[in-house]
C-alpha positions in Angstrom: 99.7 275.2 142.5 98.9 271.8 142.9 100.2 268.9 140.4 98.9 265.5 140.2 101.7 262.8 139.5 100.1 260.2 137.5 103.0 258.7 135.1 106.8 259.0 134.8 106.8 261.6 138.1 105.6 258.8 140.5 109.7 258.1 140.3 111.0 260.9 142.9 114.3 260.9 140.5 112.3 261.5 137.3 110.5 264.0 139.2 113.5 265.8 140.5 114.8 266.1 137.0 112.0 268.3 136.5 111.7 269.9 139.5 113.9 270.3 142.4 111.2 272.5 145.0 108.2 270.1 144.4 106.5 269.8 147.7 105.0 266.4 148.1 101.1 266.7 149.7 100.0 263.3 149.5 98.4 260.0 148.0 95.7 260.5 145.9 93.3 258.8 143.8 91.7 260.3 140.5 88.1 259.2 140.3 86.7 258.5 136.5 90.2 258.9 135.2 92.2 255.9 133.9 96.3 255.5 132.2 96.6 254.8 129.1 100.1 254.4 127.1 99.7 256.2 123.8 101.2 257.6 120.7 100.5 261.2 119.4 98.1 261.3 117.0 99.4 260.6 113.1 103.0 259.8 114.3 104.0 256.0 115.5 107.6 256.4 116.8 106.9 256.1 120.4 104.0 255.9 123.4 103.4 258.3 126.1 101.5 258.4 129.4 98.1 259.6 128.5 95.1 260.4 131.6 91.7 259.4 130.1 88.8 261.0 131.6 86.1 259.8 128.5 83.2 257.7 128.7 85.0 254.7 129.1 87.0 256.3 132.0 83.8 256.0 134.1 84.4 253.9 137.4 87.9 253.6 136.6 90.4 255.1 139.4 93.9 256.3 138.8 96.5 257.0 141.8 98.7 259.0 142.1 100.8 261.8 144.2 100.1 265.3 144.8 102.9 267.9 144.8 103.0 271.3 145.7 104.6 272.9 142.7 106.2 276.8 141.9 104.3 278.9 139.9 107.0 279.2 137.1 106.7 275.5 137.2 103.4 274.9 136.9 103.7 277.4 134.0 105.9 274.9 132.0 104.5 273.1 128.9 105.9 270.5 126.8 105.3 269.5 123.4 102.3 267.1 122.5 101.4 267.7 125.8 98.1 270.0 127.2 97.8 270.6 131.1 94.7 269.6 132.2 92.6 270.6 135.2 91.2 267.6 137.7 90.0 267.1 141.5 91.7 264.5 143.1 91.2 262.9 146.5 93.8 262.9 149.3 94.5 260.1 151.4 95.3 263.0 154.2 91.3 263.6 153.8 91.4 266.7 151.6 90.6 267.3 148.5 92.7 268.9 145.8 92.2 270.9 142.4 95.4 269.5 140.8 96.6 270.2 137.3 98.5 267.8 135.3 99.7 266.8 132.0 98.0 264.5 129.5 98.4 264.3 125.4 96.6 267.1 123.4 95.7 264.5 120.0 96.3 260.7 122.0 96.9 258.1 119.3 96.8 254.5 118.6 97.6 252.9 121.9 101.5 252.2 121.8 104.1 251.3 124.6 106.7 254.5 125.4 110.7 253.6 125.3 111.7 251.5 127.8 113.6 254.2 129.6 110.4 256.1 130.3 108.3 253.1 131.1 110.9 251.7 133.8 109.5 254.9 136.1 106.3 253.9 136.2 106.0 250.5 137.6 109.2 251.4 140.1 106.6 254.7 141.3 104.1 252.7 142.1 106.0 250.4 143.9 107.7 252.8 146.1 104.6 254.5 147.0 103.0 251.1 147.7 100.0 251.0 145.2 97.6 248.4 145.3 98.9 245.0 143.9 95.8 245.2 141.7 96.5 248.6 140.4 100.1 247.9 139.5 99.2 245.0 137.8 96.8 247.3 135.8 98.8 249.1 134.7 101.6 246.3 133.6 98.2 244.5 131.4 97.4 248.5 130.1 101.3 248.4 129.0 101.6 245.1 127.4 98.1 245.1 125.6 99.8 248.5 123.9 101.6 248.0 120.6 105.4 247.7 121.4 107.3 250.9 120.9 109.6 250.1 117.2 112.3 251.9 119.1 111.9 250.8 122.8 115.6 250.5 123.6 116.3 253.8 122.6 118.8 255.5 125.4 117.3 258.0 128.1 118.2 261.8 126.3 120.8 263.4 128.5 120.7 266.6 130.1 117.7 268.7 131.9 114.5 267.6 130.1 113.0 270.5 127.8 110.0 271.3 126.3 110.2 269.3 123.2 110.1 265.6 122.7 113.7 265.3 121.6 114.6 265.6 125.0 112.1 264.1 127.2 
C-alpha cells in the first residue's frame, strides 16, 4: 500500500523508527490539501501535523513523499490519529492512491514539541522542497500558538500507538 509522507516522516530517520521496509516511490504533491499544526480537539498540551483537505484547502498544494509500505504497516493506527484516503501526484509521472495519517477532532491551531517539529523543516530540506513551500510551512508553524511544553524530551524507545510515546 501506498503512504503519503506529509509531516514528521519527510525525516528518513523518523521514518525509519516507524518503519524499517518502507520503499520510497517518489516526490509528490497533494493538490487541495494544506499542513496545518494543530492540537486535538478539547485538549491544549501539544500540536500535531494535521492534512486539511476543507474548503479553505482549495488551491493549496502540500508535498510530500510516497512510500511503498507492508500491509501490517499500513494496518497500524495511532491515537488521535484517523488514516485517510488521498490521490497524490508523482513527480516520476504517475499517479498514486496513497493513504496517510491526519487528526480525527483537529483543534485550536497549536505548535507540536520541538522534538517533533525539528523533522519537518529538516524533510523538506533534504528532499529539496521549494524555498516557498518551506517557508510555508515555517509562517504555518509560527502563526500556531506555542506548544506550553515545547522542550519536552523526544519519548524513548520504538514509537507506539498512543501519544505517550510518539
Amino acid at each position: 500500500m501506498f503512504y503519503f509522507a506529509y509531516c514528521t516522516w519527510l525525516d528518513e530517520s523518523e521514518l525509519r523508527r516507524y518503519s524499517q521496509s518502507a520503499r520510497f516511490m517518489t516526490q509528490a504533491k497533494a493538490v487541495n490539501h494544506k499542513v496545518e499544526f494543530r492540537a486535538v480537539k478539547n485538549r491544549n498540551d501539544r500540536g500535531w501535523c494535521h492534512l486539511n483537505n476543507a474548503g479553505d484547502a482549495l488551491g493549496e498544494v502540500v508535498y510530500g513523499t510516497v512510500y511503498a509500505l507492508s500491509e501490517e504497516e499500513s494496518m497500524a493506527d495511532y491515537d488521535d490519529f484517523e488514516r485517510c484516503y488521498l490521490t497524490v501526484h508523482g513527480d516520476d509521472g504517475n499517479i498514486y492512491d496513497c493513504f496517510t495519517y491526519r487528526l480525527i477532532e483537529p483543534g485550536v491551531a497549536m505548535r507540536p514539541p520541538n522534538y517533533y517539529w525539528q523533522h519537518i523543516p529538516k524533510g523538506a530540506a533534504a528532499w529539496n522542497f521549494p524555498s516557498e513551500y518551506q517557508a510555508k510551512l515555517r509562517k504555518t508553524y509560527e502563526g500556531a500558538l506555542p506548544c506550553p511544553d515545547a522542550d519536552r524530551p523526544m519519548p524513548k524507545g520504538k514509537p507506539g500507538k498512543s501519544t505517550e510515546t510518539r
